[in-house]
Backbone as ProteinMPNN parsed JSONL, in Angstrom:
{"seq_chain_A": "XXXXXXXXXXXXXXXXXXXXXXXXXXXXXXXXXXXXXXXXXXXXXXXXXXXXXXXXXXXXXXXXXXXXXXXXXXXXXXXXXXXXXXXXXXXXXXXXXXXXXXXXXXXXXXXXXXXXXXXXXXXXXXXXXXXXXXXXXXXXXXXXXXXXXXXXXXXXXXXX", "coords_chain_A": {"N_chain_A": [[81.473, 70.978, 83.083], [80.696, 73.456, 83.112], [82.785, 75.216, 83.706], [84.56, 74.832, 82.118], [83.516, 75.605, 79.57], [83.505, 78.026, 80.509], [86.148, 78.806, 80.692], [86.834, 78.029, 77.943], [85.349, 80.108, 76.747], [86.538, 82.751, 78.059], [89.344, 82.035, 78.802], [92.44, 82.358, 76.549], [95.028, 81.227, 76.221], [96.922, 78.076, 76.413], [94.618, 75.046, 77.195], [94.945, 72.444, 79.816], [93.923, 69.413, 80.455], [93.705, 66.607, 82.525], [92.951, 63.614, 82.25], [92.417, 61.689, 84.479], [90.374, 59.551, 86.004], [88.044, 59.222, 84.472], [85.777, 58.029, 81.974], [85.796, 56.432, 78.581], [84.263, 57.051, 77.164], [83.452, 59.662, 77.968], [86.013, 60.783, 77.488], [85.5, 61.465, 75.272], [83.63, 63.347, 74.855], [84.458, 65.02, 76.043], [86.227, 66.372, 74.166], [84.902, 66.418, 71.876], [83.4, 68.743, 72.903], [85.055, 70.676, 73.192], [85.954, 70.826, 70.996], [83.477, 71.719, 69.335], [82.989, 74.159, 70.576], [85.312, 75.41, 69.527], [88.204, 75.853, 70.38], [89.934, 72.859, 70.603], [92.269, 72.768, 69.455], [93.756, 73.868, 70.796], [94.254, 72.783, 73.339], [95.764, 70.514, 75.785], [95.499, 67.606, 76.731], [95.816, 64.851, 79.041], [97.271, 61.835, 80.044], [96.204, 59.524, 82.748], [96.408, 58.377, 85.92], [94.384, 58.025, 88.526], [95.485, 58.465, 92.067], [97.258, 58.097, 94.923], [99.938, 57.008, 96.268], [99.978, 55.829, 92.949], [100.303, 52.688, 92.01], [102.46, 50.39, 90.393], [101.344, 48.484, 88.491], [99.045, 49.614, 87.644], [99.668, 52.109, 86.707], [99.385, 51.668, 83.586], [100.892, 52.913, 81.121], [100.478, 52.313, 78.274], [97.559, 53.637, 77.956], [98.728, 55.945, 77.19], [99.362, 55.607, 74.047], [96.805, 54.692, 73.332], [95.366, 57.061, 73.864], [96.715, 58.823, 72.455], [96.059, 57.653, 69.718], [93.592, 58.006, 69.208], [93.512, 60.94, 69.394], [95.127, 62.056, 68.76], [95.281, 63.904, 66.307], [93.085, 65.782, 66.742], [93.636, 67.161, 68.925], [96.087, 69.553, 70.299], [98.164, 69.134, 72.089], [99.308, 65.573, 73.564], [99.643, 64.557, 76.713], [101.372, 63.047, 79.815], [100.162, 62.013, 82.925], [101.942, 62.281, 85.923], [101.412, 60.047, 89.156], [102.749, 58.402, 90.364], [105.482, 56.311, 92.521], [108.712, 57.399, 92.086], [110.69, 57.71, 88.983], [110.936, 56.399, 86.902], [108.52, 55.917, 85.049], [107.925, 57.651, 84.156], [109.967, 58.623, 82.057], [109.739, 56.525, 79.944], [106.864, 57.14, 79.53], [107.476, 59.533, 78.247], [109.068, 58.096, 76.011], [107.377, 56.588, 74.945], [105.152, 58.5, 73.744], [104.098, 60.837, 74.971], [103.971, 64.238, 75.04], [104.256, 65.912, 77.131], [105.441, 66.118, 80.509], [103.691, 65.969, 83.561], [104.035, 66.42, 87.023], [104.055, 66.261, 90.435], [105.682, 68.121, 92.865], [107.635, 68.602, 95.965], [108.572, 69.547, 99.117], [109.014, 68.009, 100.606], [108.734, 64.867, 101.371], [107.488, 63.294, 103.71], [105.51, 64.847, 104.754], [101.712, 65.376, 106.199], [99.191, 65.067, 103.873], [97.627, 64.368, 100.598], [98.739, 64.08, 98.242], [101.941, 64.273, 98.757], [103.291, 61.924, 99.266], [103.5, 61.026, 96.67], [104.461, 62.612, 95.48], [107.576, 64.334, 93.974], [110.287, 65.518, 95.275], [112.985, 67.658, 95.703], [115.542, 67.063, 94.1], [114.752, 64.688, 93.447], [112.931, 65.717, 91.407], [115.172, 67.036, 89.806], [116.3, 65.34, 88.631], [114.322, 63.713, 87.531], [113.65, 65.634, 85.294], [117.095, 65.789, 84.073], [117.131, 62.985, 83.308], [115.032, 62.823, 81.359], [115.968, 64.613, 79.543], [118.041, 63.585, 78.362], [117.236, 61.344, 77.364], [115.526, 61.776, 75.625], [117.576, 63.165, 74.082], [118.385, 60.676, 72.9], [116.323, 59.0, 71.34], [116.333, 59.058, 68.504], [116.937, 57.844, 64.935], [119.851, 55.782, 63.79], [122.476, 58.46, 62.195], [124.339, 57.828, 60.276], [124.611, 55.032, 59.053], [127.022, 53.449, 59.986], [128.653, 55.411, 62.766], [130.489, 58.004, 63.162], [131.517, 57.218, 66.011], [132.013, 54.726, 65.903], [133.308, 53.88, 64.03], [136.526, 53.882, 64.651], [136.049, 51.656, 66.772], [135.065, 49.812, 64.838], [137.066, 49.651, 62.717], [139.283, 48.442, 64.569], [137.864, 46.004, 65.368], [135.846, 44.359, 64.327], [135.536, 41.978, 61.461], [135.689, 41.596, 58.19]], "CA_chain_A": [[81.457, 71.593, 81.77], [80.123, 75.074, 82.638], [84.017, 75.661, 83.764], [85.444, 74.303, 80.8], [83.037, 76.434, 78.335], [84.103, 79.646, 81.182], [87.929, 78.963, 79.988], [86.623, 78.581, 76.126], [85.014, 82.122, 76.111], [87.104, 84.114, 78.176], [90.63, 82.093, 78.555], [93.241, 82.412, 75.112], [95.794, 80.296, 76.33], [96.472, 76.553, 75.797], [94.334, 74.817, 78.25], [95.73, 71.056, 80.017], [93.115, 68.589, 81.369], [93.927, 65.397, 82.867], [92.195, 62.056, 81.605], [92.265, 60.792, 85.358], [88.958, 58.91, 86.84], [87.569, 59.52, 83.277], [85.432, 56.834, 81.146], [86.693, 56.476, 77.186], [83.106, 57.767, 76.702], [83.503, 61.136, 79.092], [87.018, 61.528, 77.323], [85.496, 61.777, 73.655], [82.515, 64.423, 75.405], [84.946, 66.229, 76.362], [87.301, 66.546, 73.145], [84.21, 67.02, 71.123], [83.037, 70.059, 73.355], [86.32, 71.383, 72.78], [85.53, 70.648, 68.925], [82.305, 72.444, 69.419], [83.958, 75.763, 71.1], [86.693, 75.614, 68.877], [89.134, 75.553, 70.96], [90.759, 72.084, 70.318], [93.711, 72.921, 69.046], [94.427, 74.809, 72.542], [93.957, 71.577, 74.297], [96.437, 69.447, 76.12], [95.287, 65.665, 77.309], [97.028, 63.828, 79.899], [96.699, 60.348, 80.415], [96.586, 59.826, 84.293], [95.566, 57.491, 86.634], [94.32, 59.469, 89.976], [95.496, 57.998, 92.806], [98.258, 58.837, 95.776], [100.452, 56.916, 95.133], [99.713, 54.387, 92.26], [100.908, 51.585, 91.884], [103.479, 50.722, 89.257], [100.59, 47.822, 88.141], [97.915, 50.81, 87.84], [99.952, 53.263, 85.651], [98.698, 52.335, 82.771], [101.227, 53.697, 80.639], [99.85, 52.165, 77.158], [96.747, 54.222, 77.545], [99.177, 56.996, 76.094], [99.698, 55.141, 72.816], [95.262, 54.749, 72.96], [95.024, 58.664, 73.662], [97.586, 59.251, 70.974], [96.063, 57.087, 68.22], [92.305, 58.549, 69.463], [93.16, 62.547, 69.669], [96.364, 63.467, 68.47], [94.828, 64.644, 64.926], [92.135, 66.633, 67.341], [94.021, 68.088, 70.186], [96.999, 70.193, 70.415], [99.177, 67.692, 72.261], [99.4, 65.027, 74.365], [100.731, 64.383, 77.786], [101.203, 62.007, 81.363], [100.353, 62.881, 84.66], [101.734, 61.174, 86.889], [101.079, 60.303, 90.74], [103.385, 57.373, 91.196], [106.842, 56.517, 92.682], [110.139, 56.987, 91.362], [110.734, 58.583, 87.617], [110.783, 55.553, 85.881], [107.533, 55.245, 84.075], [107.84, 59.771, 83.375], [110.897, 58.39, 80.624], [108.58, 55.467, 79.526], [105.636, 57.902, 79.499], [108.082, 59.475, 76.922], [109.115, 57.021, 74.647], [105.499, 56.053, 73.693], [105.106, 59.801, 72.849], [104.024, 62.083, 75.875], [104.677, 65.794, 74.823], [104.208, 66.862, 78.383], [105.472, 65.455, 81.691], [103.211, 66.64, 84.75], [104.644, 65.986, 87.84], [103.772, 67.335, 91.556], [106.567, 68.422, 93.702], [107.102, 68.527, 97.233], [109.824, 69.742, 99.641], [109.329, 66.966, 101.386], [107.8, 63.634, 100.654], [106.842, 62.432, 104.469], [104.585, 65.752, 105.147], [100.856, 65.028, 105.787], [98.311, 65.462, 102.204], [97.194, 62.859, 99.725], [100.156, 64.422, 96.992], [103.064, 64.019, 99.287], [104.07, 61.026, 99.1], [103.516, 60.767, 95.327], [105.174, 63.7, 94.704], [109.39, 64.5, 93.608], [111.303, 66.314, 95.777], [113.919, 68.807, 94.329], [116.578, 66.192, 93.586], [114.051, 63.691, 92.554], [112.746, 66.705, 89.935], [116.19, 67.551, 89.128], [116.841, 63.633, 87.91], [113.791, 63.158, 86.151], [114.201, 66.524, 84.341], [117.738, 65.343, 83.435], [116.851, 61.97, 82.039], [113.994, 63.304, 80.064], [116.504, 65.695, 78.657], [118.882, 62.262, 77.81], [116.507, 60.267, 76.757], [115.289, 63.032, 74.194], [118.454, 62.941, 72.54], [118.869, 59.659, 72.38], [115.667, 58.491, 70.977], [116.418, 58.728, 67.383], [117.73, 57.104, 64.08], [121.325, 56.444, 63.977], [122.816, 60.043, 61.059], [124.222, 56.915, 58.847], [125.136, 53.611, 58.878], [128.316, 53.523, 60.558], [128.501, 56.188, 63.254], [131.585, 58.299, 64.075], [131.692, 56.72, 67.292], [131.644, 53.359, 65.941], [134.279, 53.39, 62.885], [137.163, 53.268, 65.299], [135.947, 49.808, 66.904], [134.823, 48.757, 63.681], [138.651, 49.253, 62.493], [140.203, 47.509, 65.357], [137.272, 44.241, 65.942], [134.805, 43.927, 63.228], [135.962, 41.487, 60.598], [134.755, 41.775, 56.838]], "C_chain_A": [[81.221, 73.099, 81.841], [81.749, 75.501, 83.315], [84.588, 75.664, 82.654], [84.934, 75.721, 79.757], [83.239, 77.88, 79.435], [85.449, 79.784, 80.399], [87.598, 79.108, 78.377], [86.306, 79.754, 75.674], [86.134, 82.6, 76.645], [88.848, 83.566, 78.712], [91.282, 81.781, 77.134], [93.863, 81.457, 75.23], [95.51, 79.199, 76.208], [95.299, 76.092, 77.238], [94.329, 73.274, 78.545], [94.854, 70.66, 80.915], [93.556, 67.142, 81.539], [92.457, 64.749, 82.477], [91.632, 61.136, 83.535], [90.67, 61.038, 85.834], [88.284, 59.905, 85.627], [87.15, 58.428, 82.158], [85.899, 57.108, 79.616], [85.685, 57.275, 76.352], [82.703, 59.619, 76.772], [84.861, 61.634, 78.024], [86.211, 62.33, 75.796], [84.002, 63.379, 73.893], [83.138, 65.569, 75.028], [85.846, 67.182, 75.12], [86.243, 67.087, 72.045], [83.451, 68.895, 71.595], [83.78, 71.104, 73.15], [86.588, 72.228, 71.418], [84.639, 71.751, 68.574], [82.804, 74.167, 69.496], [84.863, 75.839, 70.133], [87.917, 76.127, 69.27], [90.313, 73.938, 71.491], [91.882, 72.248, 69.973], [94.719, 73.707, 70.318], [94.725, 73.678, 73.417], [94.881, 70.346, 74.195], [95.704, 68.386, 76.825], [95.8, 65.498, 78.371], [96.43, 62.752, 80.614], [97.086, 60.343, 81.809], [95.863, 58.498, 84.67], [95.929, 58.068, 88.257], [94.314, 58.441, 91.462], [97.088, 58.529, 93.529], [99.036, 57.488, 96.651], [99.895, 55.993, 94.436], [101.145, 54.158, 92.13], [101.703, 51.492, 90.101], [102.034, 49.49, 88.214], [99.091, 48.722, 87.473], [98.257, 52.082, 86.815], [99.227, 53.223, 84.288], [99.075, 53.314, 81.468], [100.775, 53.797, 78.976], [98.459, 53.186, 77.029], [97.611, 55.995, 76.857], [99.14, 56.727, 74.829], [97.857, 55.237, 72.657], [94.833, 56.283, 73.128], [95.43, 59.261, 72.187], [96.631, 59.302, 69.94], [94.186, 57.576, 68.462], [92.332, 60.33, 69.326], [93.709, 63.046, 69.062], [95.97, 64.806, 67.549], [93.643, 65.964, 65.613], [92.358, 68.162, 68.323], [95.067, 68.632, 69.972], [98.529, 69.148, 70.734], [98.68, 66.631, 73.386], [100.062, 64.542, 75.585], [100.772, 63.298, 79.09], [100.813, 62.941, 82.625], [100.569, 61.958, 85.586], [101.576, 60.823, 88.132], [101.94, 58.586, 91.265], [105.196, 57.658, 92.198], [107.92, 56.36, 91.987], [110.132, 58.105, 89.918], [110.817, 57.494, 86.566], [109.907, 55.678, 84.633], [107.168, 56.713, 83.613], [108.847, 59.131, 81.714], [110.192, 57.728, 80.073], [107.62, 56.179, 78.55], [106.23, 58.814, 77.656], [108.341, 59.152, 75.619], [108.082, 56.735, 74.295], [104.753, 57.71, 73.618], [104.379, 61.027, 73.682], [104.947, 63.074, 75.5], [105.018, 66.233, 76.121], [103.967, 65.998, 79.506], [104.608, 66.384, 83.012], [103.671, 65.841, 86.182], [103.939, 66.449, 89.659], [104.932, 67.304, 92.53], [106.19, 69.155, 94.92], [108.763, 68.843, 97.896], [110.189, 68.633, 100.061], [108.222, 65.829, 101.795], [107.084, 63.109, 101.881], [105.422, 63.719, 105.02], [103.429, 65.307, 105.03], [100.105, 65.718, 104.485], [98.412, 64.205, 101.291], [98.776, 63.102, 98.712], [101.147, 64.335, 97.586], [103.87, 63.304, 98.694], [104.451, 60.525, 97.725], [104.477, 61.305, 94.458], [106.672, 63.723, 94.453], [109.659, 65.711, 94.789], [112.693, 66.854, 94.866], [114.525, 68.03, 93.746], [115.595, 65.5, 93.056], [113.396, 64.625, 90.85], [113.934, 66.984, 88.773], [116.632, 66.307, 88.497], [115.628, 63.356, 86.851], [114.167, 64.291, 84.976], [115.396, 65.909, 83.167], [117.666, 64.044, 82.514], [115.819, 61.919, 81.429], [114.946, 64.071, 78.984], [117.408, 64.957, 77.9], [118.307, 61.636, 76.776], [115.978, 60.603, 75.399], [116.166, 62.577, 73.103], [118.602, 61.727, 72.014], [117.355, 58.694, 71.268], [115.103, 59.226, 69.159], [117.015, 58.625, 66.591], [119.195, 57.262, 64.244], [121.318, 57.661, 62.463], [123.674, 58.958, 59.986], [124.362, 55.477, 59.307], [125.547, 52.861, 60.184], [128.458, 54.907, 61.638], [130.267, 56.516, 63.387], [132.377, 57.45, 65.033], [132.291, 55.218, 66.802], [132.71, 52.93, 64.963], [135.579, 53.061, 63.609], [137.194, 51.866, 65.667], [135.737, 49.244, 65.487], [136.365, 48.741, 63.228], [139.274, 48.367, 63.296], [138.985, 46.317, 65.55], [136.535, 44.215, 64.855], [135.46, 43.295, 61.958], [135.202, 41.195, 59.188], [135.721, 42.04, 55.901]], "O_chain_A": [[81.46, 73.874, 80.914], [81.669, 76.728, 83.371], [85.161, 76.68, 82.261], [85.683, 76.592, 79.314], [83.026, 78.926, 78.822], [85.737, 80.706, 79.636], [87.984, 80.047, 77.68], [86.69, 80.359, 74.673], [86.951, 82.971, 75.803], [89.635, 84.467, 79.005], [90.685, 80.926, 76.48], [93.551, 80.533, 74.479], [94.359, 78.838, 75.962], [95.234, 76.85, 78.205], [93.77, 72.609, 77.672], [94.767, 71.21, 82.013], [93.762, 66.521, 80.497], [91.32, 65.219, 82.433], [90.76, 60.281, 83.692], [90.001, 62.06, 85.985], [88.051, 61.101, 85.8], [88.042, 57.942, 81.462], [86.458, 58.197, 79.485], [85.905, 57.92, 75.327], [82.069, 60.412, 76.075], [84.837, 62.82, 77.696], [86.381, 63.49, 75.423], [83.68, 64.172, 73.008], [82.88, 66.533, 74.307], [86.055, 68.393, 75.183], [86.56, 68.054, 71.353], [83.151, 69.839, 70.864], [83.375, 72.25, 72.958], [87.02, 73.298, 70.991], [84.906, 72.588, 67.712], [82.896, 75.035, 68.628], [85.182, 77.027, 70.108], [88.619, 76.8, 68.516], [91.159, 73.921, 72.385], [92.629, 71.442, 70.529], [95.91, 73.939, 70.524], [95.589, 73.844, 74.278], [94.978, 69.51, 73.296], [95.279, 68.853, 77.882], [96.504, 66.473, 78.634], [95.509, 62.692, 81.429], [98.074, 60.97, 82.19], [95.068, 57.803, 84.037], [96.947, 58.366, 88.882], [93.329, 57.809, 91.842], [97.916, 59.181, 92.893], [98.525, 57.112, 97.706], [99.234, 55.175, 95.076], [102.25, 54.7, 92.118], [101.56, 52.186, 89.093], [101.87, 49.905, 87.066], [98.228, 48.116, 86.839], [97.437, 52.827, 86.277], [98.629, 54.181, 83.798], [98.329, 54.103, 80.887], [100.687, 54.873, 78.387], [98.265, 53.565, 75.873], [97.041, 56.89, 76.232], [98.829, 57.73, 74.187], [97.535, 55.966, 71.718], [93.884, 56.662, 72.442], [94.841, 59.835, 71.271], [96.283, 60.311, 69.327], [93.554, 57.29, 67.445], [91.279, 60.95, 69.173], [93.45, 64.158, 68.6], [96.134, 66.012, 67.733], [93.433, 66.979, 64.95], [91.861, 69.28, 68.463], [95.403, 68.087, 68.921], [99.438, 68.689, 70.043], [97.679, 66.899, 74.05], [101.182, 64.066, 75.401], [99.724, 62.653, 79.099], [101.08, 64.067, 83.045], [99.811, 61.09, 86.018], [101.603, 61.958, 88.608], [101.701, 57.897, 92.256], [105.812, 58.698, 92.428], [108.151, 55.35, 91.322], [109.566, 59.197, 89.96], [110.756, 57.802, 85.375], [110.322, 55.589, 83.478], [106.256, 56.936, 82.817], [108.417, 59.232, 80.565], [109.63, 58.467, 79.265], [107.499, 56.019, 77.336], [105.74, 58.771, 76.528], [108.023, 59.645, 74.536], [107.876, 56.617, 73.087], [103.55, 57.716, 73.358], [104.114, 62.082, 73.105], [106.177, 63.029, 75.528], [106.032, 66.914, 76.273], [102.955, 65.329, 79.711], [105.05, 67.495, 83.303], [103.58, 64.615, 86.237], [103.048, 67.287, 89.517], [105.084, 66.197, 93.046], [105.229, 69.889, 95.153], [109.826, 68.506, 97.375], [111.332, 68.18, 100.009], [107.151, 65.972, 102.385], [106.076, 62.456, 101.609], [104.454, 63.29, 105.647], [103.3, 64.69, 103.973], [100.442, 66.847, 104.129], [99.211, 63.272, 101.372], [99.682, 62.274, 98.618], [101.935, 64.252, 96.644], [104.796, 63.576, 97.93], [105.423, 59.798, 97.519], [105.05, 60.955, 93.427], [107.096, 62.683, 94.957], [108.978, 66.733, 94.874], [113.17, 66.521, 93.782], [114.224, 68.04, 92.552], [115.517, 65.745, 91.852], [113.436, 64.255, 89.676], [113.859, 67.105, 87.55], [117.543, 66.468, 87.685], [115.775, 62.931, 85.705], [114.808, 64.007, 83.964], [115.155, 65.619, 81.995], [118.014, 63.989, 81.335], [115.575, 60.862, 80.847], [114.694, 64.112, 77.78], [117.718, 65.424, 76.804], [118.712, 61.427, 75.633], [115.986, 59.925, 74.372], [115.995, 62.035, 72.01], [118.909, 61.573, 70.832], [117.683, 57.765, 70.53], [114.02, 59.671, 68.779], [118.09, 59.183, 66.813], [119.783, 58.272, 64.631], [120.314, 57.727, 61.755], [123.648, 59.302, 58.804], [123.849, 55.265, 60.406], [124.971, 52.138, 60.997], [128.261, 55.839, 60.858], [131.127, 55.666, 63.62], [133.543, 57.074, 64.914], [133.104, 54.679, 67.554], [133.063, 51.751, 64.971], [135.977, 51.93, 63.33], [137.96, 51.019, 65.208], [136.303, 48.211, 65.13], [136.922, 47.661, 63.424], [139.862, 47.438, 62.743], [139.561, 45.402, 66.138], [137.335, 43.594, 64.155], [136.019, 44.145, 61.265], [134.144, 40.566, 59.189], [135.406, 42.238, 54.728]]}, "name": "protein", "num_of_chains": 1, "seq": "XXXXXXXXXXXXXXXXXXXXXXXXXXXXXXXXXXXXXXXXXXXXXXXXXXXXXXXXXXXXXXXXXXXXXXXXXXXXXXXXXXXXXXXXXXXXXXXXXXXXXXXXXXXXXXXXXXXXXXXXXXXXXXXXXXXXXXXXXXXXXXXXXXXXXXXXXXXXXXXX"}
């Protein structure tokens, strides 16, 4: 805490703390200290689970939807951090309403260090990037009914 209240006096900017190896009790400490300083509204979240790599059983991705429906109204935004394999559960992390993907990148995934192996390599960055940037668009309402796209087939197969 005497770091935290160093960044509340003398840093402006937003400031982004991970949730990992953090009790539900420690998180609300911390969000109220925030409260206290008045600097909440500066303050990014991120749901995490701290480990090299976790497990896909271990993510944990619902505790975004329990950060959400616990902070949003408090904090600035909310975000993932993640330390597993693959990019799967970053889009996921998404759809249940992560503002902010944290990631750790690595030239090269077999190098010794605990973050290695956890980490994206360029191409693996450059793929999740892109299907975050997909997935974006696609995740909302259809614009009417009947879409553009869709009146064609409906002319030639849909019977009514």
């Amino acid at each position: 805490f005497k770091m935290l209240q160093y960044l509340c006096k003398n840093y402006q900017g937003e400031i982004n703390l991970s949730f990992g190896m953090t009790t539900q009790d420690e998180e609300e400490e911390i969000v109220s200290f925030f409260e206290t300083h008045k600097r909440n509204q500066d303050l990014v979240i991120y749901s995490c689970t701290s480990g090299y790599p976790v497990p896909f059983e271990d993510i944990a991705l619902l505790e975004i939807t329990r950060i959400k429906e616990a902070y949003a109204h408090r904090v600035k935004q909310i975000g993932f951090s993640g330390h597993h394999l693959g990019i799967a559960a970053d889009i996921a992390a998404m759809t249940l309403g992560a503002e902010w993907i944290e990631r750790h990148y690595t030239k090269d995934r077999t190098w010794k260090g605990t973050d290695h192996s956890a980490s994206l390599e360029p191409d693996g960055l450059r793929k999740m990037t892109r299907d975050l940037r997909n997935v974006a668009k696609a995740l909302e309402y259809k614009k009417s009914e009947i879409l553009d796209i869709e009146s064609v087939q409906r002319e030639k197969l849909k019977r009514y």
